[in-house]
SELOPA-716264 format. One record per residue (C-alpha): residue in one letter; x, y, z. Coordinates in pm, whole numbers. Layout:
! residues N
REC residuo      u      v      w
REC       A      X      Y      Z
...
END
This chain:
! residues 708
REC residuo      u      v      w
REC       X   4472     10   -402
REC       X   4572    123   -770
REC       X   4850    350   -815
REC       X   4795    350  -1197
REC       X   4635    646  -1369
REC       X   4453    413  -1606
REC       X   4323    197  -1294
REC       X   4116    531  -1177
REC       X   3802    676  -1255
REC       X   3638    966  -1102
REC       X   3266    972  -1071
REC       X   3010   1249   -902
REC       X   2697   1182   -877
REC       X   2412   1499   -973
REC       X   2051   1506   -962
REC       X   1771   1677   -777
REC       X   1718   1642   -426
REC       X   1545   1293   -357
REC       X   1661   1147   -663
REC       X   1865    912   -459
REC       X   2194    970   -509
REC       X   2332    886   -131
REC       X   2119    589   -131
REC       X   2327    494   -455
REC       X   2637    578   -317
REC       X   2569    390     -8
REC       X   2489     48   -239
REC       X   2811    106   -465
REC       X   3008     94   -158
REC       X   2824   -182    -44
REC       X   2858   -342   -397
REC       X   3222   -284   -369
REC       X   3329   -433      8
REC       X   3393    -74    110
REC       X   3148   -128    349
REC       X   2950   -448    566
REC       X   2605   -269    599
REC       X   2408      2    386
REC       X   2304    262    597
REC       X   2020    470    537
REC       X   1911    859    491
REC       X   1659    823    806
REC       X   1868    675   1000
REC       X   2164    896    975
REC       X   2471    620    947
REC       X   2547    705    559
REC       X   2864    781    461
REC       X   2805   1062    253
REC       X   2501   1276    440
REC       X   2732   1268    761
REC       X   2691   1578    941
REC       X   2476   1656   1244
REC       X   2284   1925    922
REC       X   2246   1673    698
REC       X   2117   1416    940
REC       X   1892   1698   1086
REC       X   1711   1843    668
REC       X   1782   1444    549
REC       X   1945   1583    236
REC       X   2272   1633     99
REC       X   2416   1999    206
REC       X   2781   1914    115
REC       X   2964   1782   -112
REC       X   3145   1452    -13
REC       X   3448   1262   -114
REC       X   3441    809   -121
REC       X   3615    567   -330
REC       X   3568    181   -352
REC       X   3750    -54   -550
REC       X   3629   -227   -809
REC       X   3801   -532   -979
REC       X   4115   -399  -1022
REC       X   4020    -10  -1066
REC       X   3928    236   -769
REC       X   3656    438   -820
REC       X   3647    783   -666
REC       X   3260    877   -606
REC       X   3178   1243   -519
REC       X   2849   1339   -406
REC       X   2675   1676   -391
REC       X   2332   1835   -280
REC       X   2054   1831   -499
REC       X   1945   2258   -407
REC       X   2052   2520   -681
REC       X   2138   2705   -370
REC       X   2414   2500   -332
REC       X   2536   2503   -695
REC       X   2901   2567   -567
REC       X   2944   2233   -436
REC       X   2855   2101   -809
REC       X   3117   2323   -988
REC       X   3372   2212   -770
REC       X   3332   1846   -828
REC       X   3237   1882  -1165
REC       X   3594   2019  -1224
REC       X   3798   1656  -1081
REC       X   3519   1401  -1214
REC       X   3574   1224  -1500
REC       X   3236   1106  -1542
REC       X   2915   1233  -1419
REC       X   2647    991  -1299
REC       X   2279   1153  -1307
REC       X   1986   1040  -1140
REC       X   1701   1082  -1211
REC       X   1437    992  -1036
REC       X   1186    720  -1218
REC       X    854    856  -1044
REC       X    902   1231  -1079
REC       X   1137   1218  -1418
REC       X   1411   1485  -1494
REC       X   1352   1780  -1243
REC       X   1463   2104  -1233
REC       X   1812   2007  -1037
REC       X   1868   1773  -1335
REC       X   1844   2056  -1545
REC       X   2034   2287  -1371
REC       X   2316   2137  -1333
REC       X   2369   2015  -1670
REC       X   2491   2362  -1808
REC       X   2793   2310  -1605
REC       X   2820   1933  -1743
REC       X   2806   2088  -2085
REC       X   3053   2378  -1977
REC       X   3327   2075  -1874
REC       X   3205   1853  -2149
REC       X   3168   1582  -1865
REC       X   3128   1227  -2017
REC       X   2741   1153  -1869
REC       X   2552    842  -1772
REC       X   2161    844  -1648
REC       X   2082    657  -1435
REC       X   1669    618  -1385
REC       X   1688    530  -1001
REC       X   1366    430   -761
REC       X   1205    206  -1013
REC       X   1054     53   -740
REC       X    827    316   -695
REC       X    459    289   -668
REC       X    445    533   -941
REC       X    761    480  -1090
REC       X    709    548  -1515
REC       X   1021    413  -1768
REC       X    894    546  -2059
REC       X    799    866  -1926
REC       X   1147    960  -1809
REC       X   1328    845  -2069
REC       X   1106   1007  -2305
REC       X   1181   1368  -2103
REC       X   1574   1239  -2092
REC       X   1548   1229  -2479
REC       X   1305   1562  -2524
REC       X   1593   1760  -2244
REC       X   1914   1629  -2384
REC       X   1860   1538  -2745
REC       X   1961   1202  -2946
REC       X   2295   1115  -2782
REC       X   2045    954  -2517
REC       X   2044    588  -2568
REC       X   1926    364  -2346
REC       X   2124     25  -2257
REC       X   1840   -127  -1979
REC       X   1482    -58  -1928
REC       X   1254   -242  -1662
REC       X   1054   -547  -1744
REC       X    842   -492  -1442
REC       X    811   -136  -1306
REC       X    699    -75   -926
REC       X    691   -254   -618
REC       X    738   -564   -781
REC       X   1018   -431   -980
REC       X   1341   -742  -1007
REC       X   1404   -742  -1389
REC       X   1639   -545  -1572
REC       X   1632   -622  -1950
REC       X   1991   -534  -2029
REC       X   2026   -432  -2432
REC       X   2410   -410  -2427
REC       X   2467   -773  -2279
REC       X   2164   -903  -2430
REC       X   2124  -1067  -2130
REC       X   1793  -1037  -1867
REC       X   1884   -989  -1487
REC       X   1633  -1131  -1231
REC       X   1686  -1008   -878
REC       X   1601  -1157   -493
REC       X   1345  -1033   -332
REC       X   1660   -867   -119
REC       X   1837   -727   -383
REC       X   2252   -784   -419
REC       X   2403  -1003   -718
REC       X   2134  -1106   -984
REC       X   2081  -1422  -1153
REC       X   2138  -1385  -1530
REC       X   1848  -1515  -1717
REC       X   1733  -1538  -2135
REC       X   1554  -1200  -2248
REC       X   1199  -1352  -2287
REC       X   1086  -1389  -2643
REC       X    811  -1149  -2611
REC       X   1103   -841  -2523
REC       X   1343   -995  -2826
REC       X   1239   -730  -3056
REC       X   1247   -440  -2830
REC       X   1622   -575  -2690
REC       X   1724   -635  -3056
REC       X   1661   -238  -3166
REC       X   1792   -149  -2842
REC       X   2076   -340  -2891
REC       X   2124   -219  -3323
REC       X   2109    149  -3188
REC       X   2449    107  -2994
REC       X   2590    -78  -3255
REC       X   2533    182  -3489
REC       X   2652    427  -3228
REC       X   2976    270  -3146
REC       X   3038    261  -3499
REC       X   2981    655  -3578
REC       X   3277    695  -3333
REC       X   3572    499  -3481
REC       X   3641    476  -3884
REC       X   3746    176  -3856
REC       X   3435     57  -3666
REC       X   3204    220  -3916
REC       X   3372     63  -4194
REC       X   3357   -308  -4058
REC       X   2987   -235  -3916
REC       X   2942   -154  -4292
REC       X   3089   -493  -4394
REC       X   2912   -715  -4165
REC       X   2663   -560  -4015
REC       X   2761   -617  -3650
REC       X   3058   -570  -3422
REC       X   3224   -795  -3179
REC       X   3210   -732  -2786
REC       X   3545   -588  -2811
REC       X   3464   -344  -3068
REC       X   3119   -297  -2966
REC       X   3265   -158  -2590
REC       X   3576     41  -2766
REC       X   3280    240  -2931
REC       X   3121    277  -2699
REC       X   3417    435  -2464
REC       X   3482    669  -2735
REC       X   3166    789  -2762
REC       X   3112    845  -2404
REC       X   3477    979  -2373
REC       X   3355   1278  -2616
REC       X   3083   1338  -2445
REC       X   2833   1215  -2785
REC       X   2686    981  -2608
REC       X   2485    932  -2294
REC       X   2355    565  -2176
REC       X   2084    555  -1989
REC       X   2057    269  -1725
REC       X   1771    209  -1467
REC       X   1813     74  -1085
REC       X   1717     85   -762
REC       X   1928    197   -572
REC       X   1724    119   -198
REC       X   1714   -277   -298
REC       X   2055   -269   -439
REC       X   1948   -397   -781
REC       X   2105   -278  -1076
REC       X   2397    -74   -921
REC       X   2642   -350   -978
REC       X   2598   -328  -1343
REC       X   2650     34  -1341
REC       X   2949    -20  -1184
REC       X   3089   -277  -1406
REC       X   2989    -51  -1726
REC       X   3197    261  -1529
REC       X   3471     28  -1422
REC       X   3480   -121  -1812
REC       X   3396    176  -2017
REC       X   3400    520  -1833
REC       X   3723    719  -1900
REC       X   4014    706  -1727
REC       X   4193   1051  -1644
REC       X   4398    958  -1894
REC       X   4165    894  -2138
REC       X   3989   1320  -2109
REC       X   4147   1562  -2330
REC       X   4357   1697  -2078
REC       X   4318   1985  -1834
REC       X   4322   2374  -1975
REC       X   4574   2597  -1791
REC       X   4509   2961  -1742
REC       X   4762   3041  -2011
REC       X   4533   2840  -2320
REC       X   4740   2549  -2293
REC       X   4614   2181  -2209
REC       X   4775   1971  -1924
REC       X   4742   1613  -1996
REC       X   4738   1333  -1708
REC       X   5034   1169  -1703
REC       X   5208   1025  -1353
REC       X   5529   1060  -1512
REC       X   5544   1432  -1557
REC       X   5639   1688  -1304
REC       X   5354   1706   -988
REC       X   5062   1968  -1088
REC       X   4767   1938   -770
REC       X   4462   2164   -780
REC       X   4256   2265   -453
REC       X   3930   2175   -542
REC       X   3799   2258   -217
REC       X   3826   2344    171
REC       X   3699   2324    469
REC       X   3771   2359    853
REC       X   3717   2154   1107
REC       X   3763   2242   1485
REC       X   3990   1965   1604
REC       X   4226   1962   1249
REC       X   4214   2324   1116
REC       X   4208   2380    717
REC       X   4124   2078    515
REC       X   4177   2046    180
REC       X   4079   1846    -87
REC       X   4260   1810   -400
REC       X   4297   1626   -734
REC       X   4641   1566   -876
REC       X   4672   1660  -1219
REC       X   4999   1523  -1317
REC       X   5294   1365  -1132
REC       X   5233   1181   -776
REC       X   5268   1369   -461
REC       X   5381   1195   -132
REC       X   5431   1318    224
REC       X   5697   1537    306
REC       X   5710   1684    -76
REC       X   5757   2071   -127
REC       X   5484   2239   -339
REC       X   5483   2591   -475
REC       X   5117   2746   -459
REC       X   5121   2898   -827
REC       X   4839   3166   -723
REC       X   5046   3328   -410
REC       X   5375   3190   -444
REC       X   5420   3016    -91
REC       X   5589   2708    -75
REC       X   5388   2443     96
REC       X   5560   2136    240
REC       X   5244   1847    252
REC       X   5309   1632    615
REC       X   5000   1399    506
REC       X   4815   1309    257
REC       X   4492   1105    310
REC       X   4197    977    108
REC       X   3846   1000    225
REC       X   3565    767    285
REC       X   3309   1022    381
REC       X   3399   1196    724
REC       X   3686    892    758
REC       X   4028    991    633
REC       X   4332    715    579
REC       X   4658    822    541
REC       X   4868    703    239
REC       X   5197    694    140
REC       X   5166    811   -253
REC       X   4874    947   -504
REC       X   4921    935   -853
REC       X   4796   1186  -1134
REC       X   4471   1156  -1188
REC       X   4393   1076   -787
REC       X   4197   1238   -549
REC       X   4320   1315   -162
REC       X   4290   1495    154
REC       X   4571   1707    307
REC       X   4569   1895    617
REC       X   4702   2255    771
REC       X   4795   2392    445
REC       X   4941   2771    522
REC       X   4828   2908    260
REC       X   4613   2692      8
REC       X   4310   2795    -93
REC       X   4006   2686   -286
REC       X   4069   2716   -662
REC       X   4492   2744   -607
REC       X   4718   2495   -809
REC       X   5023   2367   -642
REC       X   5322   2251   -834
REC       X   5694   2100   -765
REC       X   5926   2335   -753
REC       X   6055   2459  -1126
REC       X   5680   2421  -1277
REC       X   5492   2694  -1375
REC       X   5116   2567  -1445
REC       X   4783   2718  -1319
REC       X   4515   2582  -1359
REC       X   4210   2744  -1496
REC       X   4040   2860  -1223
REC       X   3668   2745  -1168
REC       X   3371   3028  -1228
REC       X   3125   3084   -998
REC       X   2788   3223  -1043
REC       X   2685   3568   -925
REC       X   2488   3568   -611
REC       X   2135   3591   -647
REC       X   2041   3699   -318
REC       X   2186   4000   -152
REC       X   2121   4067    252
REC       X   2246   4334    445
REC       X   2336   4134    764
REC       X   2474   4262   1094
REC       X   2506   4196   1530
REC       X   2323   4355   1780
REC       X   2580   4335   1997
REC       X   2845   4533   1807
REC       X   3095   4406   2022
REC       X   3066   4110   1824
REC       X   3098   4252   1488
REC       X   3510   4138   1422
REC       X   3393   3804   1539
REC       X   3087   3799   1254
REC       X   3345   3912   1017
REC       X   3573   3632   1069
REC       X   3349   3364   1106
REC       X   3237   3470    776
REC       X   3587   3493    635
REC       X   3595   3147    690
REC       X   3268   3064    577
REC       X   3353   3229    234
REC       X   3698   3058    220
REC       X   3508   2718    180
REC       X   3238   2846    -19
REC       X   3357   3047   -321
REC       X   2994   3126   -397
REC       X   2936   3322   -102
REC       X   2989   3724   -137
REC       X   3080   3940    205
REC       X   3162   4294    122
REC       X   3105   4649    296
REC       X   2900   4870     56
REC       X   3073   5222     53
REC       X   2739   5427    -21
REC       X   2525   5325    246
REC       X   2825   5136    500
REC       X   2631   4812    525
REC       X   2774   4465    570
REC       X   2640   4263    263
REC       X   2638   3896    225
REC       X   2554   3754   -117
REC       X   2504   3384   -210
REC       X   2240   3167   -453
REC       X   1899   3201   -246
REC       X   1733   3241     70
REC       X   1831   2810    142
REC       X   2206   2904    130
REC       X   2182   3225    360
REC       X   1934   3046    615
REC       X   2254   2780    627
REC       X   2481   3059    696
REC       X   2329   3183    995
REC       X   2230   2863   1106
REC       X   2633   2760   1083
REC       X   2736   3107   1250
REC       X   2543   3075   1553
REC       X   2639   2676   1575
REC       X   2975   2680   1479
REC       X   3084   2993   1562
REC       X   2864   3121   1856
REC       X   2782   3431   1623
REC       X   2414   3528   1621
REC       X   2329   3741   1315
REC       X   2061   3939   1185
REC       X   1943   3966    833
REC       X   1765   4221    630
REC       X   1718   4404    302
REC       X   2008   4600    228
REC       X   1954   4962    163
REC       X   1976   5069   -205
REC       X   2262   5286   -346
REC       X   2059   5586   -537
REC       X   2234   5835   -720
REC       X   2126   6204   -731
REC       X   2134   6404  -1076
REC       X   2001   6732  -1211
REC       X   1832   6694  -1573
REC       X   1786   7123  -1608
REC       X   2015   7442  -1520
REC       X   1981   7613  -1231
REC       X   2163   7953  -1071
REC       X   2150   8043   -719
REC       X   2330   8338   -517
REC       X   2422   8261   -130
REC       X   2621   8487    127
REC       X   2748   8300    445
REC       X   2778   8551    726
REC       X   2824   8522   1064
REC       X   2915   8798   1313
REC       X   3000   8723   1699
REC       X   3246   8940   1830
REC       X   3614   8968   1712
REC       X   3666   8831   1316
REC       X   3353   8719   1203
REC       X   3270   8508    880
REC       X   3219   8608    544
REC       X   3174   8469    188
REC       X   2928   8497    -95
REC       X   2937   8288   -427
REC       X   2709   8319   -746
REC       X   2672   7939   -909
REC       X   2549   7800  -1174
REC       X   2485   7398  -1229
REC       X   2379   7216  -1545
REC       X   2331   6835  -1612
REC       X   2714   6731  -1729
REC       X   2724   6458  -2035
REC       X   3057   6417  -2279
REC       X   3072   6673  -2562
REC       X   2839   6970  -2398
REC       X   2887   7258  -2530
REC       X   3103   7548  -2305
REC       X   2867   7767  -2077
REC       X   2750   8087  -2236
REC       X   2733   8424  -2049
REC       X   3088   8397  -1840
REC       X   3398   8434  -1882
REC       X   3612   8089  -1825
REC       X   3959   8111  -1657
REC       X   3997   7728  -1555
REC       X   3835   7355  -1566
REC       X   3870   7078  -1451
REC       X   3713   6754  -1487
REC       X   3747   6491  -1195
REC       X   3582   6082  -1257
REC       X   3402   6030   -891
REC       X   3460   5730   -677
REC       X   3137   5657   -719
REC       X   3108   5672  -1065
REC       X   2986   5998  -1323
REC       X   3166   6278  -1372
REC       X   3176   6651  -1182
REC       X   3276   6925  -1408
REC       X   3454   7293  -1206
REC       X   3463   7626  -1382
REC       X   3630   7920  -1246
REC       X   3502   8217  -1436
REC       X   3575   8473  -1199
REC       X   3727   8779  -1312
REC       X   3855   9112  -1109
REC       X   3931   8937   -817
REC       X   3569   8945   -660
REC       X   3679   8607   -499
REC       X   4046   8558   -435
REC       X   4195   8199   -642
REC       X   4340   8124   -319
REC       X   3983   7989   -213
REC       X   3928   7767   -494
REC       X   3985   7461   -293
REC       X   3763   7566    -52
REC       X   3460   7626   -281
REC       X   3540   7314   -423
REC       X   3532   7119   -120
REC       X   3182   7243     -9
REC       X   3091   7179   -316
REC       X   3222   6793   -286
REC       X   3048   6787     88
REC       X   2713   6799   -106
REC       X   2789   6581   -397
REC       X   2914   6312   -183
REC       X   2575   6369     45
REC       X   2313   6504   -188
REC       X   2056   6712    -92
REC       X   1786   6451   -238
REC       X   1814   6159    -36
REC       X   2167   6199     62
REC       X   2303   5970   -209
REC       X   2577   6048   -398
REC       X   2514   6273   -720
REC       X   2685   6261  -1036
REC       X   2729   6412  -1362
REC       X   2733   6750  -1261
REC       X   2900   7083  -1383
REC       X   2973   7382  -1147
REC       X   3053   7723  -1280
REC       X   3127   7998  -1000
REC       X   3120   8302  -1188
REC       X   3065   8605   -950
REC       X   3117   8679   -565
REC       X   3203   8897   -287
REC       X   3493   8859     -2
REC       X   3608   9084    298
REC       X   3913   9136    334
REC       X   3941   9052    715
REC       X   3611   8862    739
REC       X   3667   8621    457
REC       X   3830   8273    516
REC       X   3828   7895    372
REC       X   3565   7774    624
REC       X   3339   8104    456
REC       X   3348   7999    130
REC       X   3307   7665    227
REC       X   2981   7703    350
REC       X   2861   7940    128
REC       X   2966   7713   -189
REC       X   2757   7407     -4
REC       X   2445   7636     51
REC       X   2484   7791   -284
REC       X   2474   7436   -461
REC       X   2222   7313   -266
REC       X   1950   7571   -367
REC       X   2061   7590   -698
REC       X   2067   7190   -707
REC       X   1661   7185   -600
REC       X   1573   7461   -875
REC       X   1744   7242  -1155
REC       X   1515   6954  -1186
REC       X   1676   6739   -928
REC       X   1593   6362  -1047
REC       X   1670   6027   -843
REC       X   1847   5782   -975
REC       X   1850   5396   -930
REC       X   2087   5077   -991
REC       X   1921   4881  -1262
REC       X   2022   4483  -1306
REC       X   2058   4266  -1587
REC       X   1817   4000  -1536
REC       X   1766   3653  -1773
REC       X   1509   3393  -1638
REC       X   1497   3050  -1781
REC       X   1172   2914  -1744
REC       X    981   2645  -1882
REC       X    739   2764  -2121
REC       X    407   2692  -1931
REC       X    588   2939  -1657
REC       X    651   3197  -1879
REC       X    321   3447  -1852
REC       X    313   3416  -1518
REC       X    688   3561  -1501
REC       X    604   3826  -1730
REC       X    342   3938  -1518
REC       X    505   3957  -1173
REC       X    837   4122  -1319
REC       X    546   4357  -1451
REC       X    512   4442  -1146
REC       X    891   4477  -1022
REC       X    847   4823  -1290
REC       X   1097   4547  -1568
REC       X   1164   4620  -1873
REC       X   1201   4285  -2095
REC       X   1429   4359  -2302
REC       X   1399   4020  -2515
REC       X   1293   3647  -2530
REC       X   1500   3346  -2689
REC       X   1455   2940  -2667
REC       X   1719   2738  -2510
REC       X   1657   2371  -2479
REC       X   1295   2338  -2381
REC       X   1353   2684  -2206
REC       X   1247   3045  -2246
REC       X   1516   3249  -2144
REC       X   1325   3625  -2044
REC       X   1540   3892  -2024
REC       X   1478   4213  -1845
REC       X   1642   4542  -1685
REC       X   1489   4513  -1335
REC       X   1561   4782  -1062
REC       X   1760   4677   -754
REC       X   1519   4780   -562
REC       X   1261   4584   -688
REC       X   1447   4224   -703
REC       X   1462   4194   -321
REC       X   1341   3803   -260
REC       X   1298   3780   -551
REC       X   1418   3414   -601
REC       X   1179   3311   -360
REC       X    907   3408   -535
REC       X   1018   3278   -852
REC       X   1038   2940   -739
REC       X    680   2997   -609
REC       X    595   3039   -933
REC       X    721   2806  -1143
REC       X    747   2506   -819
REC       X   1106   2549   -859
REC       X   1181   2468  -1209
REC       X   1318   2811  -1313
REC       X   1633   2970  -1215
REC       X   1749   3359  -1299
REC       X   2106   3515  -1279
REC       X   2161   3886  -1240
REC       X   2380   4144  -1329
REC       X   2439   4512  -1267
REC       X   2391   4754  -1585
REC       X   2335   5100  -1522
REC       X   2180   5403  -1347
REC       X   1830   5506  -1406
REC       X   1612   5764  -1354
REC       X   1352   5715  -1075
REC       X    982   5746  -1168
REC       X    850   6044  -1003
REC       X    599   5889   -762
REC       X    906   5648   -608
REC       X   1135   5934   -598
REC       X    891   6166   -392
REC       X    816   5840   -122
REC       X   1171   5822   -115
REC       X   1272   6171    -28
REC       X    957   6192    228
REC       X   1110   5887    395
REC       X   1453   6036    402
REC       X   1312   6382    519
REC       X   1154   6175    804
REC       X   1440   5958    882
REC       X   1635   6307    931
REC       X   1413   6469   1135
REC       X   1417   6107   1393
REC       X   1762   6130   1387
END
């Protein structure tokens, strides 16, 4: 096994689901000696795709760790799920790879999981290879998905193979770089090299002139001999080529199949000859702007890339090491929290099968166990180093449900389970919304929350309940209102007494002073829950004694906290108490408590009371067929689009969408466009409620009271 930085390469393997990427992996490590038989997706004895989920939906749910060596270089192979609902699992393997392997599946051509995940390619500026798998396919079509490859991702596509004969025949592999044709047994496994038949000469020739000329852009020196002679040696020819790749400005395109094991060998010598290195990538940012290059002979820098647990081991955690080389026993200070973490193992991972080892060197990746407190996304360093790594970003969840127990007893057990969930899946949300007191758990679409519960009940023993979370109005007044209101209350011995005159107006910055009183204090307090409330005390001649300020004011608060609406919190209100009567036995705090709540209240209803609702930014990108029939049903969600824009062989629709109105809403937009779209959203403001919503929502509170 290498211990040299240059001797690694790190490769994760993307695509859309049924592209065949664990069918790949399984024929690399096959390829390799990692392993005496391939298994197979159906019949559940892959390495990657090994839990009892995966081998129940036959698709990748997890991410999963391998390596096999190759020559004298070890290749690290990640894999990860094909469903944008699982887009977490990408990120985090996107940030240790070195080189990103896509497939793409020949039949079908680049999907909308191709697409999606190549933002966050482009965001890490991943060095990329295509690989057009299944070209064994009845209906599997070359040209077709190279020609998308080339439409999608622009003229750094260059392709080094193409098939000589597509479909269930398929056992040639014209290879343009080697100038060289493979021919393949009927059972797949090491090809017999063969002449590229005169008839495919020309094609392989401009195919072959195209990466010349492409290595050469990359290296002066290259470009000046290509210039001089017109062609460059092997040696020069793969140094280009390496460079190119390295800067992600250029992206081969290869073609295989990866259930007959033909062509994967080749793709392995090209990643084992001309992929980067960690060495060979810019370097790693740090939080603080600075780059961290990968050197084993600096001081030890490891990054969490991600967790897990596991009910017979605890916490496990996998990890890349930046710089240095970490062994058992060594002392690491987590730079995020500050504990000091002394690793007992350290392992490296052939799917669910963990060795241990005795060293990892920068650029490495490795398992360790019972961490007290590492976490997703935490860097660890030696003692006297102060690097972080920049954190990885996570999308905002898509997909909000208020979820809860019938049997509350069970309610700190829900809570921890998902504690744990969410420590292994930065992309799922749980928080307790403070307006209406519900549980919420957010993540990237109805695929990922169904997995949830289905892992809560298995693993945990937890049955929960989902359903759409309540919506956090606001309550406002757009006029002015005044109302008069005496408490009294008489029952033998010292009764009650208070009686306040009010006046409320709509508050906004710079409002001119009320007219008409006479203003003896302010003050302006920012709510909890966001707006303003605005107190004048314009009473003069004592009709109310000062001393019950706090107690008008705290009736006053009982109401805006609970409005008389909907029971929503209301904002941007001022209060002016400017007359009043007390007695001088009779009148007490809880008095003028009560009589400042009932006060507000009517004068609240008489000043033009008006709902108001959370309203979400909301861009779509859609292909451009899609894009009417996304107009029309966020038409119906009462949007607002707010703009349109291209990007790639998107439209990107963007739209102010009410909360209310986005509930399943990703469901229906992969309805729509058969799941090649994908939206993000994100909160923006408070807005009033049309008038025919606001009245069905204050009937259905009124009713809700009167059941209660």
């Amino acid at each position: 096994m290498s211990t040299n930085t240059k001797d690694l390469r790190n490769v994760v393997l993307l695509g859309h689901s049924g592209s065949g990427k664990t069918t790949f992996i399984e024929t690399m490590l096959y390829e390799g000696g990692a392993i005496k038989r391939r298994g197979t997706v159906e019949q559940h004895n892959t390495v990657s795709d090994n839990t009892d989920l995966e081998h129940e939906r036959e698709n990748t749910i997890f991410s999963h760790q391998m390596f096999v060596n190759w020559k004298k270089n070890k290749i690290n192979i990640l894999d990860t799920p094909g469903f944008d609902d699982f887009v977490g699992e990408v990120i985090a393997n996107l940030k240790v790879a070195d080189t990103a392997l896509i497939m793409v599946n020949a039949a079908a051509g680049v999907e909308v999981g191709t697409e999606l995940v190549w933002e966050y390619v482009e965001d890490y500026k991943t060095p990329s290879i295509f690989v057009i798998n299944q070209m064994d396919h009845q209906k599997a079509d070359y040209d077709a998905a190279l020609e998308q490859l080339k439409n999608r991702f622009g003229s750094k596509v260059i392709p080094i193979q193409y098939p000589l004969n597509s479909g269930e025949s398929f056992n040639q592999i014209v290879d343009a770089l080697r100038m060289v044709m493979y021919e393949f047994p009927a059972t797949g496994g090491k090809p017999e090299k063969k002449p590229i038949p005169e008839s495919e000469m020309a094609r392989a020739n401009e195919m072959h002139n195209a990466l010349v000329e492409m290595a050469a852009e990359n290296e002066e020196g290259l470009m000046e001999k290509y210039f001089e002679e017109g062609n460059l040696s092997e040696e020069e020819l793969a140094q280009g080529l390496m460079i190119g790749l390295a800067k992600h400005d250029f992206f081969p395109v290869f073609v295989a199949s990866g259930a007959k094991d033909m062509g994967s060998g080749r793709i392995m010598g090209f990643i084992d000859d001309i992929a980067p290195s960690p060495a060979d990538r810019f370097g790693s940012k740090l939080e603080n702007g600075e780059v961290l290059t990968c050197n084993a002979a600096d001081k030890t820098t490891i990054f969490i890339y991600k967790t897990q647990s596991e009910p017979q081991v605890g916490v496990v955690s996998y990890f890349k090491v930046f710089s240095g080389e970490i062994k058992p026993g060594d002392e690491l200070i987590n730079a995020n929290n500050g504990e000091l973490e002394r690793i007992s193992q350290i392992f490296v991972a052939e799917g669910k099968e963990r060795t241990a080892v005795d060293k990892l060197v920068a650029g490495d990746l490795g398992v360790t166990v019972k961490l007290k407190s590492g976490h997703s996304n935490n860097t660890l360093n030696t003692k006297g180093v102060d690097r972080k790594i920049e954190p990885m970003k996570f999308p905002e969840s898509r997909l909000r449900k208020a979820v809860f127990v019938e049997n509350t007893a069970e309610t700190e057990k829900l809570f921890a389970a998902l504690n744990k969930l969410k420590e292994e899946d930065p992309t799922l949300k749980v928080e307790i919304d403070h307006d209406t007191h519900e549980a919420i758990l957010g993540g990237q679409g109805q695929l990922h929350l169904d997995l949830v519960k289905y892992r809560l009940e298995k693993d945990f023993g937890v049955k929960m309940e989902m359903k759409n979370p309540k919506i956090s109005y606001r309550e406002t007044i757009t006029g002015k209102a005044e109302a008069d209101y005496r408490h009294k209350k008489q029952s033998g011995g010292a009764g009650q007494f208070g009686e306040i005159h009010m006046r409320v107006e709509n508050y906004y910055e710079g409002m001119p002073e009320p007219e008409g009183v006479n203003i003896r204090n302010k003050e302006f307090e920012d709510l909890p829950w966001g707006g303003k409330f605005a107190f004048y005390w314009c009473i003069v001649g004592g009709a109310i004694d000062s001393r019950y300020i706090g107690a008008i004011k705290k009736g006053i608060m009982q109401q805006l906290k609970e409005g008389p609406l909907t029971g929503s919190h209301c904002q941007n209100i001022r209060v002016s108490v400017y007359d009043g009567k007390m007695h001088s036995v009779d009148s007490n705090d809880i008095s003028f408590q009560l009589a400042a709540s009932g006060a507000f209240k009517e004068a609240f209803h008489n000043a033009h009371p008006q709902l108001l609702e959370p309203m979400y930014h909301v861009e779509i990108l859609a292909p451009d067929e899609c894009t009417g029939d996304v107009m029309g049903d966020l038409q119906t969600r009462r949007a607002m689009i707010s703009g349109m824009d291209s990007e790639g062989h998107y439209q990107k629709i963007m739209a102010e969408v009410p909360l209310a109105e986005m509930n399943d809403y990703g469901s229906t937009l992969r309805s729509l466009t058969g799941g090649r779209a994908k939206f993000s959203m994100k909160f923006s403001d408070y807005q009033l409620v049309p008038a025919n919503v606001q009245q069905d929502l204050v009937k259905k509170h009124a009713a809700e009271k009167v059941e209660a």
